[in-house]
Biotite code that builds the C-alpha atoms (Angstrom):
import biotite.structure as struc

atoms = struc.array([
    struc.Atom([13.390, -4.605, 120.708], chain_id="A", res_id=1, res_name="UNK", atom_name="CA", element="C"),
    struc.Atom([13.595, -2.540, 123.880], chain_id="A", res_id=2, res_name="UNK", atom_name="CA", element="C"),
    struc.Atom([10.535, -2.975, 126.608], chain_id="A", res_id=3, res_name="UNK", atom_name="CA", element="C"),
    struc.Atom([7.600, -0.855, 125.135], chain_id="A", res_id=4, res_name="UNK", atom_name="CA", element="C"),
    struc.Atom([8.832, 2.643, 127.517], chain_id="A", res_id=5, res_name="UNK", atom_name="CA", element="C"),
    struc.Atom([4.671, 3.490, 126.935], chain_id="A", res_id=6, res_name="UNK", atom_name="CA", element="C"),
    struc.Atom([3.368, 0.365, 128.982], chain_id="A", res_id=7, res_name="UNK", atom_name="CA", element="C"),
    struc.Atom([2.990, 0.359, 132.649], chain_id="A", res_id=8, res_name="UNK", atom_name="CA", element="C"),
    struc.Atom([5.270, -3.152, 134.362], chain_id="A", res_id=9, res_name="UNK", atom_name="CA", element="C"),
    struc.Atom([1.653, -4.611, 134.367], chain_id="A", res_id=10, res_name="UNK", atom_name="CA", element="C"),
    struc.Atom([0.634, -4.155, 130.842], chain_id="A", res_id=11, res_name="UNK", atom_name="CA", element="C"),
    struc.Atom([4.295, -5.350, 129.820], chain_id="A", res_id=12, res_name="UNK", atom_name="CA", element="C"),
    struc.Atom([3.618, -8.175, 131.881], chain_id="A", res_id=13, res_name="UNK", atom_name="CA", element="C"),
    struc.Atom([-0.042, -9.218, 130.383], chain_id="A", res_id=14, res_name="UNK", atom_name="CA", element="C"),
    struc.Atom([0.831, -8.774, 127.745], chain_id="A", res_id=15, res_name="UNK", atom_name="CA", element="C"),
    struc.Atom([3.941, -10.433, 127.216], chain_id="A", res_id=16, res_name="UNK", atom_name="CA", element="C"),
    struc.Atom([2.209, -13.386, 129.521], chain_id="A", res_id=17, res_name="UNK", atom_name="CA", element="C"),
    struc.Atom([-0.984, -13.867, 127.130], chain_id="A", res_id=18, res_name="UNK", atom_name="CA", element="C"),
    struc.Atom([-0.832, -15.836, 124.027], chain_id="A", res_id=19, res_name="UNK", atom_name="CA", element="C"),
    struc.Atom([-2.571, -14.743, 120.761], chain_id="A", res_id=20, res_name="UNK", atom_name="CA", element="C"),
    struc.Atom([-3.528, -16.469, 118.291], chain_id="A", res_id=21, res_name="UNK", atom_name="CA", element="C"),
    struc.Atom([-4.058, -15.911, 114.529], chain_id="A", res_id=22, res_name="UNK", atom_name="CA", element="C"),
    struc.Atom([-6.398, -17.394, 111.772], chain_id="A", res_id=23, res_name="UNK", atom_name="CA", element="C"),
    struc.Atom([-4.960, -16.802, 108.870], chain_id="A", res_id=24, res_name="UNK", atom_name="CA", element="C"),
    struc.Atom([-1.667, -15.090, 107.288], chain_id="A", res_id=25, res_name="UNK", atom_name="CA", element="C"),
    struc.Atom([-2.342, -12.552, 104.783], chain_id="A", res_id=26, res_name="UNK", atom_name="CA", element="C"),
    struc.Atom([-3.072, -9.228, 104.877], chain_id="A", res_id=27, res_name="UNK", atom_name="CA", element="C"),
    struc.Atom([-5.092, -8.592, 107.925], chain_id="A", res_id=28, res_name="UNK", atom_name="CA", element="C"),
    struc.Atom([-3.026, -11.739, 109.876], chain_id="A", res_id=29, res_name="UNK", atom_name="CA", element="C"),
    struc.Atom([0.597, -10.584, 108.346], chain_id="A", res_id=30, res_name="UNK", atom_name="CA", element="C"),
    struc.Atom([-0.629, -6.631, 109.823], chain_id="A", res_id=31, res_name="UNK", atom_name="CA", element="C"),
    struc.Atom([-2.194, -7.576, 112.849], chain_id="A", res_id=32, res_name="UNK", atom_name="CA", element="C"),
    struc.Atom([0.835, -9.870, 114.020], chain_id="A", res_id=33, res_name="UNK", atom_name="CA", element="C"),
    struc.Atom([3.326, -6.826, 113.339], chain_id="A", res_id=34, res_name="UNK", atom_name="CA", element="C"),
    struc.Atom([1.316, -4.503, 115.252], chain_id="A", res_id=35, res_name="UNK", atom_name="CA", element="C"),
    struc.Atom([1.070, -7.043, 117.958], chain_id="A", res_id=36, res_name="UNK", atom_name="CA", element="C"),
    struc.Atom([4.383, -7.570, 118.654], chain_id="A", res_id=37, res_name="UNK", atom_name="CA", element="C"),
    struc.Atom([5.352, -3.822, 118.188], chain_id="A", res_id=38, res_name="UNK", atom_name="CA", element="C"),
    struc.Atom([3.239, -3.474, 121.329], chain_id="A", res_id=39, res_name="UNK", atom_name="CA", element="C"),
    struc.Atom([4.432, -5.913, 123.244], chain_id="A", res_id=40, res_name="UNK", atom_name="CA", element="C"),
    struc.Atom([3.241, -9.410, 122.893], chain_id="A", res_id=41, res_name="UNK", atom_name="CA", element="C"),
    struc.Atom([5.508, -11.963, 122.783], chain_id="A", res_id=42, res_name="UNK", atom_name="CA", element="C"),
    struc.Atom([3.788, -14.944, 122.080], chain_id="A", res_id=43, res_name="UNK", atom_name="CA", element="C"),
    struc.Atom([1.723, -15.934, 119.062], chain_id="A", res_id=44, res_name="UNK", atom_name="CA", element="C"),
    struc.Atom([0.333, -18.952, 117.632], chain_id="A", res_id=45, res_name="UNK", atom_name="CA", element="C"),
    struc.Atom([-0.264, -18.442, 113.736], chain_id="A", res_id=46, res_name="UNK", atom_name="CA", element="C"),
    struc.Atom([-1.992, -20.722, 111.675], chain_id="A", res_id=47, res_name="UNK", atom_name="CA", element="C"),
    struc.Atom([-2.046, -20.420, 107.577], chain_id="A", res_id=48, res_name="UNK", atom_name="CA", element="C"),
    struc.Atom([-1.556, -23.280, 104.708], chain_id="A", res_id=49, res_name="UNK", atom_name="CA", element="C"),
    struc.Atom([-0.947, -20.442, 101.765], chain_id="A", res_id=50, res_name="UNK", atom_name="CA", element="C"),
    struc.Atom([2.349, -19.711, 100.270], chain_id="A", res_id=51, res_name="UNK", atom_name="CA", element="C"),
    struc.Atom([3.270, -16.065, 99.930], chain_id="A", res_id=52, res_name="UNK", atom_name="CA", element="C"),
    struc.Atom([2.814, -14.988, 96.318], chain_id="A", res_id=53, res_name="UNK", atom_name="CA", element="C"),
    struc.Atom([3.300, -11.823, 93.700], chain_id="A", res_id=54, res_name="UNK", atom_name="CA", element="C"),
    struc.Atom([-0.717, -11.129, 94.386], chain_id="A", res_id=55, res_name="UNK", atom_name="CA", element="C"),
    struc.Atom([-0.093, -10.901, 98.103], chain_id="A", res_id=56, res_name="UNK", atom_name="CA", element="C"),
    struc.Atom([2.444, -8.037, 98.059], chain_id="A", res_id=57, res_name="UNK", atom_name="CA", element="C"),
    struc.Atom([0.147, -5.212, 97.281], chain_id="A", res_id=58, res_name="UNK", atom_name="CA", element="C"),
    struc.Atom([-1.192, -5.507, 101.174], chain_id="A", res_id=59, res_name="UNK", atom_name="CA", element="C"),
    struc.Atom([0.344, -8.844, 103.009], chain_id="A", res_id=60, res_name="UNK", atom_name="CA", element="C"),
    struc.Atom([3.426, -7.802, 105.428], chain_id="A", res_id=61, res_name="UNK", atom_name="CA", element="C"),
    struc.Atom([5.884, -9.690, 103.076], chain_id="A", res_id=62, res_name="UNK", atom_name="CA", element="C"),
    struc.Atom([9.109, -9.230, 100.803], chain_id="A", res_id=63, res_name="UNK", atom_name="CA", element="C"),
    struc.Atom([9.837, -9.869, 97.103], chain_id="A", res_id=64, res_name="UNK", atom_name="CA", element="C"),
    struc.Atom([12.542, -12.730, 98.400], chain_id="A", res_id=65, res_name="UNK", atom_name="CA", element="C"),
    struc.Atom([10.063, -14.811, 100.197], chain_id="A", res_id=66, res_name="UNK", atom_name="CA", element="C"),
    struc.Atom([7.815, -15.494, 97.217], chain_id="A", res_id=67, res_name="UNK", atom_name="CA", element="C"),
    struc.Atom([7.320, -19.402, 97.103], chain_id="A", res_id=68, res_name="UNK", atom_name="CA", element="C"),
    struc.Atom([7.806, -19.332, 100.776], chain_id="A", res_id=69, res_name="UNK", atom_name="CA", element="C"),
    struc.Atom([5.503, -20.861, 103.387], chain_id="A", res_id=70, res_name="UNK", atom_name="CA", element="C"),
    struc.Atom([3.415, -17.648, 105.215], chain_id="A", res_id=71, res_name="UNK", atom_name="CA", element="C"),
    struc.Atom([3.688, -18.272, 108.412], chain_id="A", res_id=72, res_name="UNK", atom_name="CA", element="C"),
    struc.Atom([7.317, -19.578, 108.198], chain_id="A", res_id=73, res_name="UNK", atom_name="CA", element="C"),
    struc.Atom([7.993, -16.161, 106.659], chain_id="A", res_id=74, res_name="UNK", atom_name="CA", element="C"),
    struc.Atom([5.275, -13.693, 108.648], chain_id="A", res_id=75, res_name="UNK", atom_name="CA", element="C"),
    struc.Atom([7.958, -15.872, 111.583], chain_id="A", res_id=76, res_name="UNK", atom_name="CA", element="C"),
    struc.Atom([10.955, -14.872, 110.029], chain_id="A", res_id=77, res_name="UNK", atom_name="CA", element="C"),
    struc.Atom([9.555, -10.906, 109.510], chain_id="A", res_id=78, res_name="UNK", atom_name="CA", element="C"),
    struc.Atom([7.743, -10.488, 113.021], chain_id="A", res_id=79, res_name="UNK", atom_name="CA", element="C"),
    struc.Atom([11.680, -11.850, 114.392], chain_id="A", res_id=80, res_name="UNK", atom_name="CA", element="C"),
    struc.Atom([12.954, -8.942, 113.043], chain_id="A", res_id=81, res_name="UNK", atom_name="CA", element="C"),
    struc.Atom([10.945, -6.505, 115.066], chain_id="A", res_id=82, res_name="UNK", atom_name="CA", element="C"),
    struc.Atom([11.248, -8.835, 118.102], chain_id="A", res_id=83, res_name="UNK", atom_name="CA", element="C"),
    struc.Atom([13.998, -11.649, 118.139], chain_id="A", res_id=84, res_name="UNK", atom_name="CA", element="C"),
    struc.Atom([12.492, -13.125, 121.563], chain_id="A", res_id=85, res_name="UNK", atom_name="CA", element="C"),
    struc.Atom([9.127, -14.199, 120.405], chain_id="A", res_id=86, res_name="UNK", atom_name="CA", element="C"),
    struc.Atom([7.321, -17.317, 121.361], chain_id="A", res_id=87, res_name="UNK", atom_name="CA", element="C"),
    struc.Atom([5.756, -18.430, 118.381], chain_id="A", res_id=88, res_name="UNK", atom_name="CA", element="C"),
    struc.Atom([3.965, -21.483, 116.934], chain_id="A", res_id=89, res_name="UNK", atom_name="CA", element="C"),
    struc.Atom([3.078, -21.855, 113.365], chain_id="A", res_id=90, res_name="UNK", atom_name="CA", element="C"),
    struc.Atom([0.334, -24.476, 112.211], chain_id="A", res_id=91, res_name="UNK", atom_name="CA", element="C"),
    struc.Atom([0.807, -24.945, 108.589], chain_id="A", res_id=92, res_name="UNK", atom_name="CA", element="C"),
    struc.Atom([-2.529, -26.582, 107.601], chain_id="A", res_id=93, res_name="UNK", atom_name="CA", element="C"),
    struc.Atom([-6.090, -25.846, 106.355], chain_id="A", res_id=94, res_name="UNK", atom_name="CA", element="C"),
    struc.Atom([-8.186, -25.679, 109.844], chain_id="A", res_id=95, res_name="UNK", atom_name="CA", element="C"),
    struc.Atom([-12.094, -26.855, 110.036], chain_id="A", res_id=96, res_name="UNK", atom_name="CA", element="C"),
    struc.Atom([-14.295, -26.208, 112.923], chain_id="A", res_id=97, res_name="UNK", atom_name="CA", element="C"),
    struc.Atom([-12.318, -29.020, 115.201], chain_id="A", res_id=98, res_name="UNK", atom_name="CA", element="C"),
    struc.Atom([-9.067, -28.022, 114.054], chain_id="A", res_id=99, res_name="UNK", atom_name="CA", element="C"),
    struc.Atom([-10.240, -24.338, 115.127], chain_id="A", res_id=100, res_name="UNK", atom_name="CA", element="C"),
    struc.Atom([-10.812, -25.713, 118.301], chain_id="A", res_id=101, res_name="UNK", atom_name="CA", element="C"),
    struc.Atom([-7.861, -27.623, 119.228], chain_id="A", res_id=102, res_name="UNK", atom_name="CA", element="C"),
    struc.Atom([-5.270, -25.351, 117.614], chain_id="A", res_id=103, res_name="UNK", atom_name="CA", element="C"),
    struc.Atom([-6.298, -22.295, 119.562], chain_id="A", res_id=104, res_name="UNK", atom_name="CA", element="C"),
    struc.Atom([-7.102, -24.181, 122.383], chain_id="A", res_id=105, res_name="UNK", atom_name="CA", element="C"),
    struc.Atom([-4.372, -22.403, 124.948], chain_id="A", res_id=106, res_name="UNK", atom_name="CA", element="C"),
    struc.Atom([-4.905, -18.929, 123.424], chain_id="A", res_id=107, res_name="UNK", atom_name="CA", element="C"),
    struc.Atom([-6.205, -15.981, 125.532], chain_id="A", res_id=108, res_name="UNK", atom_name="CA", element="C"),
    struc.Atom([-7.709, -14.154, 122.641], chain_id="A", res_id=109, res_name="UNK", atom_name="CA", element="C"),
    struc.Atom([-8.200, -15.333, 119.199], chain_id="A", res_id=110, res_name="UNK", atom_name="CA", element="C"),
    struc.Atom([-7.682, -12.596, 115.563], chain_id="A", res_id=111, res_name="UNK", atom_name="CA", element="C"),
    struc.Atom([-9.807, -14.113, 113.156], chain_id="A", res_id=112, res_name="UNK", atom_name="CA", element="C"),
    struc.Atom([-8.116, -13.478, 109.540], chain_id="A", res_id=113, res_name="UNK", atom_name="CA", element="C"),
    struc.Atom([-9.908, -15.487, 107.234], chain_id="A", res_id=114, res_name="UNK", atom_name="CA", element="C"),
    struc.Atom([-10.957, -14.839, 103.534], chain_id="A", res_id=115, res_name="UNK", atom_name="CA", element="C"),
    struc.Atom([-14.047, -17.469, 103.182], chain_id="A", res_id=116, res_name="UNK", atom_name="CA", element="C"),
    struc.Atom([-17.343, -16.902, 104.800], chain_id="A", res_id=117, res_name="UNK", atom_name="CA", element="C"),
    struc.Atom([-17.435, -20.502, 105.752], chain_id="A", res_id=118, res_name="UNK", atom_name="CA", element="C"),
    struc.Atom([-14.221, -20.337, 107.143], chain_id="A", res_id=119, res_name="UNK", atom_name="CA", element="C"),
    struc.Atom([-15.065, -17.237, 109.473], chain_id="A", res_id=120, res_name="UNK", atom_name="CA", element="C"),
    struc.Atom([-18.108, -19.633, 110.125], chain_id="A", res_id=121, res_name="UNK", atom_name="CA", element="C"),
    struc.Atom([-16.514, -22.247, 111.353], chain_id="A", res_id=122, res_name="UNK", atom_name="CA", element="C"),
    struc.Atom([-14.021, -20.286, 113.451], chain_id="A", res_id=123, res_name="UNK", atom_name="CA", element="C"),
    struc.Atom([-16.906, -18.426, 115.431], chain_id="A", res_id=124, res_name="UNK", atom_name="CA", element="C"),
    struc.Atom([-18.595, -21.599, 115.913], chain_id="A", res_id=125, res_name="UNK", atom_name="CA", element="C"),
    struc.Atom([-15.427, -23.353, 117.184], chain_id="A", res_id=126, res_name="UNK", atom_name="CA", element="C"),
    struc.Atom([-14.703, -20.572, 119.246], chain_id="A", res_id=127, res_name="UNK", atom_name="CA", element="C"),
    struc.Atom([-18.305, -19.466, 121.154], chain_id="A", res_id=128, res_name="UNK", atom_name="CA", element="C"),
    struc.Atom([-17.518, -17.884, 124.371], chain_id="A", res_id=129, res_name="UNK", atom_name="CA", element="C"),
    struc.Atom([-14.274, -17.372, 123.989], chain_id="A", res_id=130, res_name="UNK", atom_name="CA", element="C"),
    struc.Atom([-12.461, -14.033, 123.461], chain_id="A", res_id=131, res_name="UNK", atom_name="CA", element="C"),
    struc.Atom([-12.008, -13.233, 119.544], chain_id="A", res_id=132, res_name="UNK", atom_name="CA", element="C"),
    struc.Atom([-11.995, -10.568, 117.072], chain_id="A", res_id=133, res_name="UNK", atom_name="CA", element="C"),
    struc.Atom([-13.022, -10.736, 113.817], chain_id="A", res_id=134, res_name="UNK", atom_name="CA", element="C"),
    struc.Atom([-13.388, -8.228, 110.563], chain_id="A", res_id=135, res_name="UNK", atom_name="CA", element="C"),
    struc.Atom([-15.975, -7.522, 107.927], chain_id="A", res_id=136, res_name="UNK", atom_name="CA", element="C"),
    struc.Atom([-16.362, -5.087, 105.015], chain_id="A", res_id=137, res_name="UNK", atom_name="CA", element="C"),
    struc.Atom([-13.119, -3.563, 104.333], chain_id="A", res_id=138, res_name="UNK", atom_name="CA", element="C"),
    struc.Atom([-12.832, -3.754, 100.028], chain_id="A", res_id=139, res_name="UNK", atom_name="CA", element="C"),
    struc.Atom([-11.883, -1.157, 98.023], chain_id="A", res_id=140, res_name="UNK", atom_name="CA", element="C"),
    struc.Atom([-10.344, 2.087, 99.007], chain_id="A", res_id=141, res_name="UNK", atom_name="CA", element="C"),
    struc.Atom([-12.086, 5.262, 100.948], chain_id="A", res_id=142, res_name="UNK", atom_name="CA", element="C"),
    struc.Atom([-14.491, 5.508, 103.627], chain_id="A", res_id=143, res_name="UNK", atom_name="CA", element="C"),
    struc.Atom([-11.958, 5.279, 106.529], chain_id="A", res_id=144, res_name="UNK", atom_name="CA", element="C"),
    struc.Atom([-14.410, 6.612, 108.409], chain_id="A", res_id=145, res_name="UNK", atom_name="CA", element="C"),
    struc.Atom([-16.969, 4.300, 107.902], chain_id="A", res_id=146, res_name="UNK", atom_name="CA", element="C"),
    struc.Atom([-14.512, 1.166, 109.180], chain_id="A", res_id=147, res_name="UNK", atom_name="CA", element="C"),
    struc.Atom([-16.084, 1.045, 112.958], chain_id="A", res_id=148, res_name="UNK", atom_name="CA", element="C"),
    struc.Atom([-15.914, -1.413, 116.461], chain_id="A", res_id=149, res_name="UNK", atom_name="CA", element="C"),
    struc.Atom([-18.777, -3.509, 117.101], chain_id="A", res_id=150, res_name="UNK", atom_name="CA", element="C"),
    struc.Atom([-18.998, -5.483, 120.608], chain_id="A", res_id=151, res_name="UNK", atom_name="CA", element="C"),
    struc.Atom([-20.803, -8.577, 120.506], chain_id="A", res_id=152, res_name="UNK", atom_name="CA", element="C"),
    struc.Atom([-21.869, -11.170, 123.145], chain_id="A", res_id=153, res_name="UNK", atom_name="CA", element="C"),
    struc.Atom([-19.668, -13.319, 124.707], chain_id="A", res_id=154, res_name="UNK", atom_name="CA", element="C"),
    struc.Atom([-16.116, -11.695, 124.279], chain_id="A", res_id=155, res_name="UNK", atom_name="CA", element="C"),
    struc.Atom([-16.434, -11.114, 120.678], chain_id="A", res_id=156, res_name="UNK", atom_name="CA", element="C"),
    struc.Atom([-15.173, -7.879, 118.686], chain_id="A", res_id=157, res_name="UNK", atom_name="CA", element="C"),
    struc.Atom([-15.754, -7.217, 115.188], chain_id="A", res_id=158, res_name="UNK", atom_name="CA", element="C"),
    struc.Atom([-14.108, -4.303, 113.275], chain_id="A", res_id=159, res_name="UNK", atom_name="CA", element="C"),
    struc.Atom([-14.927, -3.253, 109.570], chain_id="A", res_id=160, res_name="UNK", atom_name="CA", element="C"),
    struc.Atom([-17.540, -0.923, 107.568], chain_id="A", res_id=161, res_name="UNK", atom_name="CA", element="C"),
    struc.Atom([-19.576, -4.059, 107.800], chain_id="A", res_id=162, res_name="UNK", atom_name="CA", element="C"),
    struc.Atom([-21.014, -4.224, 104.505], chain_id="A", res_id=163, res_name="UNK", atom_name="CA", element="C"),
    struc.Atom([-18.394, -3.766, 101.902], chain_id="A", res_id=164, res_name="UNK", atom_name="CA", element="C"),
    struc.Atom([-17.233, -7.349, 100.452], chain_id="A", res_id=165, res_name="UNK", atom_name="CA", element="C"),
    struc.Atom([-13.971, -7.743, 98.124], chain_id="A", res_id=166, res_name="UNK", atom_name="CA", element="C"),
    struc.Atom([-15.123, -8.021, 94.646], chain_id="A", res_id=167, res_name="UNK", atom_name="CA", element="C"),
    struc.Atom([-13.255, -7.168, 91.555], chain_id="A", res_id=168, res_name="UNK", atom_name="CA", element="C"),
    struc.Atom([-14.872, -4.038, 91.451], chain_id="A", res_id=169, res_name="UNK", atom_name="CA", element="C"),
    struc.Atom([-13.495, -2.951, 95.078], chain_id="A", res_id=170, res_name="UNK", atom_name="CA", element="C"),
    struc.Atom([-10.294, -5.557, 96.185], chain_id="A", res_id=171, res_name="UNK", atom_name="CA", element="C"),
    struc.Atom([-8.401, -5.707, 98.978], chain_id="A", res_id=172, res_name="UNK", atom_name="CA", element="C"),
    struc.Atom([-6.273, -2.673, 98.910], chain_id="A", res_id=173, res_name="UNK", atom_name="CA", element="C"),
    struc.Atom([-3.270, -1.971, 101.552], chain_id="A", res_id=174, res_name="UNK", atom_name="CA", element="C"),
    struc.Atom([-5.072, 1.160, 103.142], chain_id="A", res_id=175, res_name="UNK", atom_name="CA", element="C"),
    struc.Atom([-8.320, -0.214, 104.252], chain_id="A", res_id=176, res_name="UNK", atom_name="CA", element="C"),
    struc.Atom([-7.315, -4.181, 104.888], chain_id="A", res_id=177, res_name="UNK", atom_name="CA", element="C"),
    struc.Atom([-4.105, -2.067, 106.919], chain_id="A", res_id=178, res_name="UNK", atom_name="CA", element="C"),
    struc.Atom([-6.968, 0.093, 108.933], chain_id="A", res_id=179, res_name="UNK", atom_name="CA", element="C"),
    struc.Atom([-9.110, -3.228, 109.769], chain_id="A", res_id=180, res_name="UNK", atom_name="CA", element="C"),
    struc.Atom([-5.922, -5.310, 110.717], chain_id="A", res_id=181, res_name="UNK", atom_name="CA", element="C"),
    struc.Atom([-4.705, -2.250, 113.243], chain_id="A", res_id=182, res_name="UNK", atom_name="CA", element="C"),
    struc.Atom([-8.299, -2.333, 114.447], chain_id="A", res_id=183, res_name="UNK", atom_name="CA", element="C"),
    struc.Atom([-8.198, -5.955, 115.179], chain_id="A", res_id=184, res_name="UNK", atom_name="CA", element="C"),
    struc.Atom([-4.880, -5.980, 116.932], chain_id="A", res_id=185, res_name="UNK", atom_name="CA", element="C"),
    struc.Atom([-5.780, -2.896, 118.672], chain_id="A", res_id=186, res_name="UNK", atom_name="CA", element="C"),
    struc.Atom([-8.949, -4.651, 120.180], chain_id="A", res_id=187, res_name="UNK", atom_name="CA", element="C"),
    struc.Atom([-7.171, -7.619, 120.864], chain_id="A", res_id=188, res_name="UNK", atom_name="CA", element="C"),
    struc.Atom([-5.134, -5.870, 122.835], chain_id="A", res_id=189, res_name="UNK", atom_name="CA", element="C"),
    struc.Atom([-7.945, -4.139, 124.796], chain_id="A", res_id=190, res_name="UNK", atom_name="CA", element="C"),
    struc.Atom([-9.047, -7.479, 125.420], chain_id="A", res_id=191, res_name="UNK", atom_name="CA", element="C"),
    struc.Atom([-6.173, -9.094, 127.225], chain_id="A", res_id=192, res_name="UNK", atom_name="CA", element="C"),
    struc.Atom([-5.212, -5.159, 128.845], chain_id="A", res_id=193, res_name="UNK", atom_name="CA", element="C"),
    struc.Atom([-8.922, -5.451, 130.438], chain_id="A", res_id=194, res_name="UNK", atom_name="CA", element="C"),
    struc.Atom([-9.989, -2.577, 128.525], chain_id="A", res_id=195, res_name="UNK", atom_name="CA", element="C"),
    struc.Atom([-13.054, -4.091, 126.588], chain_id="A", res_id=196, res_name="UNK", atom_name="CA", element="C"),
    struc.Atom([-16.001, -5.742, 128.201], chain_id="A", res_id=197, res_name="UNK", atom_name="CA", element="C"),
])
């Protein structure tokens, strides 16, 4: 892909200089990595344990062909399409509050992806002080205008409406989960730029 012709020399170079890295592989981590690398990072460090299956391709940036697959080897393979000169490092385990830690360790800001509350949990724990942005309450379909940018202490963004879990009776649809993963790598990218407190 061709230098980003919208970035001054010294957002190409922070950007392509910082590392980001990525809790979790489906639909807000598949998005959020794409969007990422369409504006210029160039090095990621993705961690997921999940396969890519039929469920995920209603919202997840994934093909029909990589069913079975592992997600980050294939969010690897799809984010090399956009950019063949990425720097990436995929951790293909289940991550707990050290593992948080440690794998994330060298990362300048940090895109929480998760699906479990404990998980998230865990994460934010692991992770106090540093840079990271994280999502809640984007189920279901509508209310674009509701999905918002919260600043919180110590380096931390959240995007979302806040309040609206999955449930059966409003799932993760490609719209909104699409909305909250631009969000996050738009913030992210704030963060490294300089842009957000």
């Amino acid at each position: 892909m061709a230098a980003n012709p919208y970035l001054t020399g010294n957002e190409r170079a922070l950007l392509e200089r910082a590392r980001f890295g990525i809790a979790g592989a489906g639909g807000l981590g598949s998005n959020c990595c794409a969007h990422l690398v369409r504006a210029g990072a160039k090095k990621l460090t993705i961690a997921d344990y999940d396969v890519v299956s039929e469920s995920n391709l209603n919202r997840q940036f994934f093909f029909r062909d990589q069913l079975g697959m592992k997600k980050t080897e294939a969010l690897a393979q799809n984010l090399r399409r956009i950019e063949p000169e990425l720097d990436i490092e995929l951790v293909d385990e289940r991550l707990d509050e050290s593992g948080f830690g440690r794998v994330f360790a060298g990362c300048d800001v940090v895109v929480e992806a998760l699906d479990s509350a404990a998980a998230k949990t865990a994460l934010y724990t692991a992770l106090a002080g540093r840079r990271v942005v994280g999502a809640s309450g984007l189920g279901g379909w509508g209310r674009s205008a509701d999905m918002k940018v919260r600043r919180i202490g110590g380096g931390m963004v959240l995007v979302g409406d806040f309040e609206s879990d999955v449930t059966l009776g409003a799932p993760p649809q490609s719209p909104r989960v699409g909305i909250a993963a631009a969000m996050e790598a738009n913030a992210a990218i704030a963060l490294v730029l300089g842009l957000e407190p």
